[in-house]
N, C-alpha and C positions, 0 to 999 in steps of 0.2 A: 298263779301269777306268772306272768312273761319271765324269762330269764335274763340278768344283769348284762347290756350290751356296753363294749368299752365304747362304741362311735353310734349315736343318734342319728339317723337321718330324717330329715320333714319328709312324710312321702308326698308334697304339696309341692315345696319349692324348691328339696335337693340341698337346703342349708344341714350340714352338718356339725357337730360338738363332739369333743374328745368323752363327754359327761353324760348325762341323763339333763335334758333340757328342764331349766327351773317350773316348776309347775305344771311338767309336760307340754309346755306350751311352748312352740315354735318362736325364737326371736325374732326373726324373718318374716315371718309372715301371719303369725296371730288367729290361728284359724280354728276352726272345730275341731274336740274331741271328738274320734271314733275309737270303739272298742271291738276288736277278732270278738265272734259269735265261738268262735273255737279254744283261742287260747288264752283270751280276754288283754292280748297285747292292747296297748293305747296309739294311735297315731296321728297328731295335728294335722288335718289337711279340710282344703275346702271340698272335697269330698272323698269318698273312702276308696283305697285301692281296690282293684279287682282282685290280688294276691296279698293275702297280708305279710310282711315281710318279717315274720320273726318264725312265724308258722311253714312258710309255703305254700298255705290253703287257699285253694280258691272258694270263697266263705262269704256271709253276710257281715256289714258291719253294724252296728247300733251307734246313734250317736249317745253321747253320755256326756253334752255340755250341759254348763247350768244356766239358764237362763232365768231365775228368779233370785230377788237378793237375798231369799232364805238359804240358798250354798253358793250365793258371793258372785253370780252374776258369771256373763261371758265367757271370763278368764279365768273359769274353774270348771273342774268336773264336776256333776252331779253325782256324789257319793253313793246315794240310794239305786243308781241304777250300776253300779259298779256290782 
């Protein structure tokens, strides 16, 4: 698992939190789960950075939202692909 960061940032739209944003989900901007192929970091953005920012890798990312109401839809991740 990623490592505890005291400041969140969207890599989407640059909003930042002192916290670990509720639900991983961007307040700002509400957008897809991506997960580092590498270090399995999480990042809300409408698409995935080129460098994931916890890692430094330049890496693939997998999306891992859920879009079926069996793991709650949009505004969750799909567990099973975690």
């Amino acid at each position: 698992m990623a490592e505890k960061q005291e400041k969140w940032i969207c890599a989407h739209c640059g909003y930042s939190a002192s916290g670990k944003f509720v639900g991983d989900i961007c307040p700002q901007c509400d957008l897809t789960y991506w997960k580092c192929h590498k270090c399995r970091f999480l990042v809300t953005a409408g698409k995935p950075p080129d460098v994931c920012p916890s890692c430094g890798e330049k890496t693939d990312f997998i999306n891992v939202t859920c879009y079926t109401p069996e793991c709650g839809g949009p505004r969750h991740v799909d567990g099973r692909l975690l």
